[in-house]
N, C-alpha and C positions, 0 to 999 in steps of 0.2 A: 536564588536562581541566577540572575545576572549583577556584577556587583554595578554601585550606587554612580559610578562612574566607567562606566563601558567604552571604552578606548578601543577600537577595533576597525577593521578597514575592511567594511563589508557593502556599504550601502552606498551612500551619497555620494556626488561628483561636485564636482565644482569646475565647470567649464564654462560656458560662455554665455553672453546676456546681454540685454541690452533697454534700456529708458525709453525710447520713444518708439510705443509702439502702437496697432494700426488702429488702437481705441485712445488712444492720446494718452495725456498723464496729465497728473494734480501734485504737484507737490507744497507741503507744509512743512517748512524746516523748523528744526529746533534749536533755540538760543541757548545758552548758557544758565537759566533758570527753568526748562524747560523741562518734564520727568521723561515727555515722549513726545514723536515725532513719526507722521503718519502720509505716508506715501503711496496715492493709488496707482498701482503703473496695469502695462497692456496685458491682457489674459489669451494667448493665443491657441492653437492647435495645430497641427502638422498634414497637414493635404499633402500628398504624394512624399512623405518625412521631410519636409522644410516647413519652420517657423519660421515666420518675416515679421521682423521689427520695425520696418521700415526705418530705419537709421540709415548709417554709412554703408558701407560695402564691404564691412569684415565678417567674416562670418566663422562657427566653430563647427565642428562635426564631433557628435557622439558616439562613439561605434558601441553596442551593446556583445555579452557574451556571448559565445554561444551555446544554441539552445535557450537562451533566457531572454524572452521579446523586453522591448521597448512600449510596445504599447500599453496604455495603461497607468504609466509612468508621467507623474508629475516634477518638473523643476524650478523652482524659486532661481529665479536670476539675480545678482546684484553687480553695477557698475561700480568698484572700488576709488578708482582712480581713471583718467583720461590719460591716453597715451602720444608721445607725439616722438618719432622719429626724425632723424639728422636728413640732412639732403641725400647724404651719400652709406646710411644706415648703419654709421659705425656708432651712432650714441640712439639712446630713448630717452626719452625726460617724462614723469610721471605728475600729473597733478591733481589736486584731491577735489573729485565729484564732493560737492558742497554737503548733499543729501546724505553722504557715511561721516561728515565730521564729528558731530559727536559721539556716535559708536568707536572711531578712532579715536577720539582723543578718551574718551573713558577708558579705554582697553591697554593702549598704548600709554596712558597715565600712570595706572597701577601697577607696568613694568617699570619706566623709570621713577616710579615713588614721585611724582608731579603730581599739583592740580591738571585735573584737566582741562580745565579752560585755558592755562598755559602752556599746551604743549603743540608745536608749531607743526607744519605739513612738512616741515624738511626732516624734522624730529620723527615723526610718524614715517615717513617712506625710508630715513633710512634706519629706522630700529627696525622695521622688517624686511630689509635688506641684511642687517644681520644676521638673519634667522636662515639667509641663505647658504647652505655649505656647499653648492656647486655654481658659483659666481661666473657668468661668463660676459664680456662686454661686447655691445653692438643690439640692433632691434632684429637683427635676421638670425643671430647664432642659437644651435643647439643646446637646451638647456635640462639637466639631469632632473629629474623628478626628487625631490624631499621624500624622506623615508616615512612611513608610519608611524613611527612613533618619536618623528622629528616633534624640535619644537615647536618649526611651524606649524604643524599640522594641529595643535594645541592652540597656537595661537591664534588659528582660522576658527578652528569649533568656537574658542570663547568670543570672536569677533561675531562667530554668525548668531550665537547666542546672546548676546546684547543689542543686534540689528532687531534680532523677534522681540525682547524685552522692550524695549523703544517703541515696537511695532512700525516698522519700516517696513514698507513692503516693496520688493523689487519686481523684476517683469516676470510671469506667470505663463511657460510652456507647459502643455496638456501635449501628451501625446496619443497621437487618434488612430496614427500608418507611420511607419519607417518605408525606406527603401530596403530592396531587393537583399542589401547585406545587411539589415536589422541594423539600419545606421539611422540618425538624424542630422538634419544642416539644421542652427539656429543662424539665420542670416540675417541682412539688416542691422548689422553693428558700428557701432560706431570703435574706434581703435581706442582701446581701452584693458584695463588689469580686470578681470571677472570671477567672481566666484558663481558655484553653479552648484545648488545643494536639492537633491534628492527627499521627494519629502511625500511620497506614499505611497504604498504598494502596488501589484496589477491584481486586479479582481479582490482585495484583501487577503489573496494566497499566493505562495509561491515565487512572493519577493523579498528582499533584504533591503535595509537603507545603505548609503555609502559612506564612506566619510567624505565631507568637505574637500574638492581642488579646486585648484585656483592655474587660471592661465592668462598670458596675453593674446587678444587679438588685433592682428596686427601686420596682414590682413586676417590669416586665416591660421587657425588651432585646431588640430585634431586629438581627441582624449579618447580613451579606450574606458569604458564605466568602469569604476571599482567595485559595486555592487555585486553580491553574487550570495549562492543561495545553494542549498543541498538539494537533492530531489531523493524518491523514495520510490524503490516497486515491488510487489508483494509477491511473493511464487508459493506451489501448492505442488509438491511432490505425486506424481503420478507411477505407482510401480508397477503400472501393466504397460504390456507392447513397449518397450524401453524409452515412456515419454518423459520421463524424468521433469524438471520442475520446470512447472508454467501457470495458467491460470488457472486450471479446469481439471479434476480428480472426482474419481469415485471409488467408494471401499464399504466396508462391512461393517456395523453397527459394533461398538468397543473395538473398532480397529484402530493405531495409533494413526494420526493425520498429520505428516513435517509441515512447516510453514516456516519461508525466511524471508529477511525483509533486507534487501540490498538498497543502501545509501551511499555518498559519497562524506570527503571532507571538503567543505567549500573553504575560498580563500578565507583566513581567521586573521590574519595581518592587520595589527590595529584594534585587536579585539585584546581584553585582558583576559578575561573568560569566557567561555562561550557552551551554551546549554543546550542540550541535545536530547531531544526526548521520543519516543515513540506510543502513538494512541492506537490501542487496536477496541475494536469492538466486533463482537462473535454472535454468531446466533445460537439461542438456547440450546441447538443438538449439539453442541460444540463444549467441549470441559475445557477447559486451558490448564495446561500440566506446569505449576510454577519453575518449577525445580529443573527444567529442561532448558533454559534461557542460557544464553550463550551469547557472544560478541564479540567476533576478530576483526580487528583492523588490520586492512591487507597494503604493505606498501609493496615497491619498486624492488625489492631487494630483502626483504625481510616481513613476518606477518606478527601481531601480539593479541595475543588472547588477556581478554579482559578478566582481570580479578573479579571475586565476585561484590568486595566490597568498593570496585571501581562503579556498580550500579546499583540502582534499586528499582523494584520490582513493586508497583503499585498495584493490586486489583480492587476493583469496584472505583475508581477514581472521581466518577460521576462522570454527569451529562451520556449515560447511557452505556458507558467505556467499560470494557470487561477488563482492563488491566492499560496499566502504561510502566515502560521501560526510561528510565533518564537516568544521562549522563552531566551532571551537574557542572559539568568540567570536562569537555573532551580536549580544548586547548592544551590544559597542564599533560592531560596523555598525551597527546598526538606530540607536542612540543618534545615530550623526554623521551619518547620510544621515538621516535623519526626525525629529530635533531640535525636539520640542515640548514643553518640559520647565515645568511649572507650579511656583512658588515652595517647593514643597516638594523640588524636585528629581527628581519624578516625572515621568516618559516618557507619552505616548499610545502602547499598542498595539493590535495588533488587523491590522497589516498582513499581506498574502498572498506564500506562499513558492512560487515554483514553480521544480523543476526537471526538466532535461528533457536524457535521451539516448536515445540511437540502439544497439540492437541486431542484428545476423544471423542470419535463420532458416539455420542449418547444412546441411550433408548428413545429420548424423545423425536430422534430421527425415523422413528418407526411411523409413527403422525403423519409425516408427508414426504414418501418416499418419491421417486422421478421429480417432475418442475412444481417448486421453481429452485429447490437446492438449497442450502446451504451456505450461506456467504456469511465471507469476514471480510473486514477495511482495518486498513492504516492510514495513517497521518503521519506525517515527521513536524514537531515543533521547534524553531531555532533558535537561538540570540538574531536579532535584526536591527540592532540599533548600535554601530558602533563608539559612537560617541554622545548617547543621551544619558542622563541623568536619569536616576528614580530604575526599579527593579521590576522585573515582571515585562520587559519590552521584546516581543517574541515574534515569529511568523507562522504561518503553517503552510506547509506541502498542500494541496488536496488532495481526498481520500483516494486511496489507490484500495480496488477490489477483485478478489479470488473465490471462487465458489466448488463445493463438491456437492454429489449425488449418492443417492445408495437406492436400491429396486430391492421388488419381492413376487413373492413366488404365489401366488393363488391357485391351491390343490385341494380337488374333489376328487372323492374315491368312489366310482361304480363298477356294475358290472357290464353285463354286454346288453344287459335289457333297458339298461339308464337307471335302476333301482339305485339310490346313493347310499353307502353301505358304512356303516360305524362300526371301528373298532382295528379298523389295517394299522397297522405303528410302520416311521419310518425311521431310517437316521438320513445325516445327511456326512458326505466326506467333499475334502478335496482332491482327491488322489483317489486313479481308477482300482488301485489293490485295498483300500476300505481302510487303508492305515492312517490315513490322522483326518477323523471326525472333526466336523464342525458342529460345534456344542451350539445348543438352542436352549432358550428357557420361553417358560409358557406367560400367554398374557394374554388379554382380553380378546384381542383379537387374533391371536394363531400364536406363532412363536418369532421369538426376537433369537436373532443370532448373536453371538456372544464371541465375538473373535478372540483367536489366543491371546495376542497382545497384551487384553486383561488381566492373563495366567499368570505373565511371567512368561510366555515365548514370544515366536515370532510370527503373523500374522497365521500360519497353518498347522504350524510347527511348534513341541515345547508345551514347557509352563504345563498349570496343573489341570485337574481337572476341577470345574465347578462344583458347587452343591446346590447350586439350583438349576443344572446342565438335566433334561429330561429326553425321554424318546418322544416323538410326536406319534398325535394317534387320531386318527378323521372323527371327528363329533357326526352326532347322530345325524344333521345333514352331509355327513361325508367329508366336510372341509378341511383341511389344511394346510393354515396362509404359514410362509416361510417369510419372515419380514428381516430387510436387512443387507441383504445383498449385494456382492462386489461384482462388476465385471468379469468374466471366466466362465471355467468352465467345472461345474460343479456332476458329485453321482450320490443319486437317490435312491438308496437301499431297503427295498420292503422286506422290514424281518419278520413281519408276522401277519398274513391275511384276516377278515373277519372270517367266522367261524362257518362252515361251510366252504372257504374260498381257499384255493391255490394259491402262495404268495408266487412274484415276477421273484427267476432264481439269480437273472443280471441285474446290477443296478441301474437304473435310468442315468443315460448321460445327458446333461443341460447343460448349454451353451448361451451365458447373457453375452448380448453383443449392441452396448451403444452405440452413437454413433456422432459424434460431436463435430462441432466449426474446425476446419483446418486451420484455424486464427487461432490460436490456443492460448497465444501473448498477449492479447486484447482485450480481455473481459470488459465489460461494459456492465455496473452493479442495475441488476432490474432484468437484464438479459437472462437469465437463469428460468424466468417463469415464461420466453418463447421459445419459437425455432432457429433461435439463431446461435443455441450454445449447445444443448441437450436436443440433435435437429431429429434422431428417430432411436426406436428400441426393437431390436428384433432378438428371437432366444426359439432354439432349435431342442430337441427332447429325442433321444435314440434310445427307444421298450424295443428291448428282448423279451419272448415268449414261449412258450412250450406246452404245446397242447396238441393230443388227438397225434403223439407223435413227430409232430414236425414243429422243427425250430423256424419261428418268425421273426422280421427287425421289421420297424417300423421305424421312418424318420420324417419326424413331426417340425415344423413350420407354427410355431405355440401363439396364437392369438393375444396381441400386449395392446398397452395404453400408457404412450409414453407421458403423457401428463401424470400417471399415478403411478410410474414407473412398476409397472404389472406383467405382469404373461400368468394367461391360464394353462396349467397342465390338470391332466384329465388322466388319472391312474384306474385304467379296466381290468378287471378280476371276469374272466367268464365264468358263469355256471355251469357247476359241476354235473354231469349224469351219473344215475344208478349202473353198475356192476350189471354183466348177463347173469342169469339165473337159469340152472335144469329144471324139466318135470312141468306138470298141468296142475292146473288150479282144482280141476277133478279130482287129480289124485291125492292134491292134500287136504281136499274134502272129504274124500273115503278116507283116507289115513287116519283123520282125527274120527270120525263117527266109528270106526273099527276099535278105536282106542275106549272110546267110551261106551260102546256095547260091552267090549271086556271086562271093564272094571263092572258096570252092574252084572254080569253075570257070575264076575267072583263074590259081588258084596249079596247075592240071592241065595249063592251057595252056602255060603256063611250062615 
C-alpha cells in the first residue's frame, strides 16, 4: 500500500518552539552511557490562535491551507540550537541546546563515520550547514527553502526520529482556535534554530502529517503548513427538469442510477508513493454495476483516463463496504502524465479526480418506496505520512452522502356505486400516443416496474422486451399497486373492463410531482427519512369518459402520503343500463299461451 519508507511532503511542519513554557519544565539529560533521555516540557493550547511559551519575544506563525483548519492539530516543538545575532545583524552564531546533544551527536556521527561521543558542536552545526544549498549570510536575510527531497530534509526526519527513540519530549502546542486567517502565533520564544513536527490529525479524518521544517526565530518566522490532504464529494445524476448531478435523484425501479465521486490531487511533494482509494457503501436497493468504473484525471491543459489495470475494483471489502476503488500508486501517474517538475524535483499538483459508475435501483426498492430513500456514502483513504516507516499509514476524508427516491401508484378499480370490481387489465406507457410501454412484473404486492435500462435501452426507450413483463389486472378487491415510480408524467391505459363494464377509451394522465430542498448540494446522511430533502409529494390524474353521449374530463388532485411515497388513484367504470324494448308484458303473455293452445290442439288432432 505505501512503501516501508514514505518520503513525501504532506504532513508535518517544522516551525517554531520553544522550552519554557507556562507549566515549566524538567529536564533529564543524557550522558554518553545513557540509552535515553526524557524531557518533560510545557503542553499548551491556542486562546484567540496564540500559544505563549512564556520565553523571549520571538515568536512563529503558522498559516494553514486553505480550507483545511488548524484546529485540532497537534505540534511537537523542539529547540535545536540557541541563536544569538551580531550587533548590527550581519552574522548569527548558533549554539547547541544541551537537551539535542546526543540526538545530534548520534545522527551527525553516523554521517561522518565518528563515534558519537566525539563529535564536537562546531562539527554538528556545520555538517548541517552543508546540507544547505541556498547559503545566505547575516540573521535578517532571505533564505530559500530546501527541496523535498533534499538531504536535509532526510536529515531532519532521521534527527526527529532519534529525538522520539531517546524519548525526548519537546514543548507540546494543541491547537483549540486559529485566527480569522486559519493562522496560529506560537509566541514566547526564545531566538533559537526550531523544528516543529506535525503529529496528529483533526478529528482522526481529513488530515495529513507534514514533513519535518525547520526555521530560525529570531525574532519572528512565518511558515505556510506543508500538510495537505484530498477532499471527496459525491453527486447523483438527476435526469428530470435539467438538474443534472447533485445530491438528491429519483427514478424507476431497474432504472440505471450515475454516481461520481469528484477528488482532488493534493500536494504529493516528498511522498515516494502515494495510495488513493475510495470506500463506497450502498444500500441493498442499490446493485453496483462493476464494469462501469471509470477515472480521469483532469489537469490545466490536458485530461488521462485511467487504464484499467492502473486500478482495482474491490467489492464486498468489509466493514460493511459494498466495493472500494484504489489507486496503489496515483504519484507514479500523476508524476508521468502531468510532468512538471521544477529543479528541485518537485511536481505541480492540484489537478481533478473524477470517478464515475453506474448503479440499479433493485426490486428491493419496491419495500420502501418515498422516506427515507435510498442512500450511498463515500470515503476517500490517503497516504498521510510522508516520511514514516512501516506500511498501511493512511487518513480518511469523512463520509460524504447522496440519496434517491422512487413512489407508487395505489389503484382500485370500482364502479360509480363503490362496488370494487375484479378483472379491468391495465398497461402502463410513457408517452401520450401508447408507443413505448412501461413493462411491469407482478409481486406480492401489485407490480414492480421494470425500467428499460434493464433491456438493453434507454430508460423509456429500446432494449427488449421481458418475459416476465405482464398486463396488470385489479384482484378481487379491485387493487392495483404500481410500485416503482420516477418523477413525470405517466398514461394509464384500460384495455380491457371487467365484464359488464365499458372500458375509459383515453388513457389516464398522471403527473408525479415531488418536491425537494432547494439545497440539492447539501445532503445531510439521515435527512432522507424528514422534511427537509423529500419536503412533499403531490400527483394530478386527467379520466376522460364517455357516457349517456357526452364527453367528460375530469382533473383530479390524487390523495398521497409522502412518507410511503403513494397517491391513490380511484379508476370508475359506471354501470351499464338495459337497451329500450317494444310491446307489453300482456302481450307476451298471450303470445306464448296462443303458442301453447296450438300445439295441444295439433297434438289432440293427431
Amino acid at each position: 500500500m505505501i512503501s516501508k519508507r514514505t518520503k513525501k511532503l504532506f504532513g508535518t511542519l517544522a516551525l517554531a518552539g520553544i522550552i519554557i513554557g507556562q507549566m515549566g519544565s524538567l529536564n533529564v539529560f543524557a550522558d554518553e552511557n545513557t540509552e535515553s533521555a526524557i524531557q518533560v516540557m510545557a503542553e499548551v493550547g491556542t486562546p484567540g490562535g496564540t500559544a505563549n511559551l512564556g520565553g523571549g519575544s520571538a515568536q512563529i506563525t503558522i498559516n494553514g491551507n486553505m480550507n483545511q483548519t488548524l484546529v485540532g492539530k497537534k505540534f511537537n516543538v523542539y529547540k535545536l540550537f540557541n541563536a544569538e545575532n551580531s550587533a548590527k545583524l550581519e552574522s548569527i552564531n548558533y549554539t547547541l541546546n544541551p537537551t539535542y546533544k546526543t540526538p545530534l551527536q548520534n545522527i551527525v556521527g553516523k554521517k561522518l563515520n565518528k563515534a558519537a561521543s566525539t563529535v564536537t558542536e562546531y562539527e554538528i552545526i556545520d555538517y548541517i550547514n552543508s546540507l544547505n544549498t541556498n547559503k545566505v549570510e547575516g540573521a535578517q536575510a532571505d533564505q530559500t527553502l530546501e527541496g523535498r527531497y533534499s538531504a536535509f530534509r532526510y536529515f531532519v526526519e532521521e534527527l526527529r526520529d532519534e529525538i522520539k527513540r531517546l524519548n525526548i519530549q519537546g514543548d507540546v502546542v494543541n491547537v483549540s482556535q486559529t485566527k480569522a486567517d486559519n493562522s496560529i502565533v506560537i509566541a514566547g520564544l526564545d531566538y533559537g534554530y526550531y523544528v516543529v513536527d506535525e503529529v496528529t490529525a483533526v478529528d482522526g479524518t481529513h488530515s495529513a502529517s507534514s514533513l519535518c521544517m525547520v526555521n530560525t526565530a529570531n525574532p519572528n518566522a512565518e511558515v505556510q503548513i506543508k500538510s495537505d490532504y484530498p477532499t471527496v464529494i459525491k453527486k447523483i445524476q438527476e435526469d428530470d427538469n435539467n438538474t443534472g448531478w447533485n445530491d438528491i435523484g429519483d427514478y424507476e425501479i431497474g432504472q440505471t442510477v450515475p454516481y461520481k465521486f469528484e477528488s482532488n490531487v493534493p500536494n504529493m511533494n516528498g511522498y515516494d508513493t502515494y495510495y488513493y482509494a475510495w470506500h463506497d457503501r450502498m444500500d441493498e436497493a442499490l446493485t453496483f454495476k462493476k464494469d462501469t468504473v471509470s477515472i480521469v484525471i483532469e489537469g490545466k491543459n490536458k485530461s488521462y483516463t485511467l487504464n484499467k489495470s492502473e486500478f482495482n475494483v474491490v467489492e464486498n471489502p468489509g466493514n460493511g463496504e459494498t466495493f472500494k476503488v484504489e489507486i496503489t500508486d496515483l504519484k507514479a501517474i500523476v508524476d508521468r502524465e502531468f510532468n512538471n517538475k521544477n529543479a528541485l524535483g518537485e511536481n505541480e499538483y492540484g489537478q481533478n479526480v473524477i470517478l464515475r459508475y453506474d448503479a440499479t435501483l433493485n426490486d428491493k426498492a419496491a419495500n420502501d418506496t418515498g422516506r427515507p430513500g435510498f442512500e450511498n456514502d463515500v470515503k476517500l483513504e490517503f497516504s498521510n505520512n510522508p516520511d514514516g516507516d512501516g506500511q498501511g499509514q493512511t487518513g480518511e476524508t469523512p463520509w460524504d452522502t447522496v440519496v434517491c427516491f422512487t413512489f407508487k401508484i395505489e389503484g382500485l378499480k370500482v364502479n360509480d356505486h363503490n362496488l370494487n370490481l375484479e378483472g379491468a387489465k391495465f398497461r402502463l406507457y410513457s408517452d401520450k400516443d401508447l408507443k413505448n410501454e412501461v413493462y411491469v412484473k407482478k409481486s406480492a404486492d401489485g407490480y414492480i416496474v421494470i425500467n428499460r435500462d434493464s433491456l438493453g435501452g434507454t430508460d423509456h426507450t429500446g432494449g427488449t422486451t421481458p418475459q416476465d413483463a405482464v398486463e396488470m389486472v385489479s384482484n378481487a378487491d379491485g387493487v392495483f399497486n404500481i410500485i416503482g415510480l420516477d418523477q413525470g408524467t405517466y398514461y394509464l391505459k384500460e384495455t380491457d373492463a371487467p365484464d359488464g363494464y365499458r372500458p375509459l377509451l383515453d388513457p389516464i394522465e398522471i403527473n408525479v410531482v415531488p418536491t425537494y430542498t432547494t439545497d440539492r448540494d447539501n445532503y445531510i446522511k439521515g435527512d432522507g427519512a424528514t422534511n427537509k430533502t423529500l419536503q412533499t409529494l403531490a400527483a394530478t390524474a386527467k379520466i376522460k369518459s364517455f357516457y349517456s353521449g357526452i364527453f367528460n374530463t375530469e382533473d383530479l388532485n390524487l390523495t398521497t402520503d409522502v412518507n410511503e411515497g403513494s397517491m391513490n388513484l380511484t379508476v370508475v367504470n359506471k354501470v351499464g343500463t338495459k337497451l329500450p324494448i317494444t310491446g307489453s308484458a300482456m302481450t307476451l303473455l298471450m303470445m306464448s299461451l296462443g303458442t301453447g293452445t296450438m300445439i295441444y290442439s295439433i297434438r289432440r288432432k293427431k
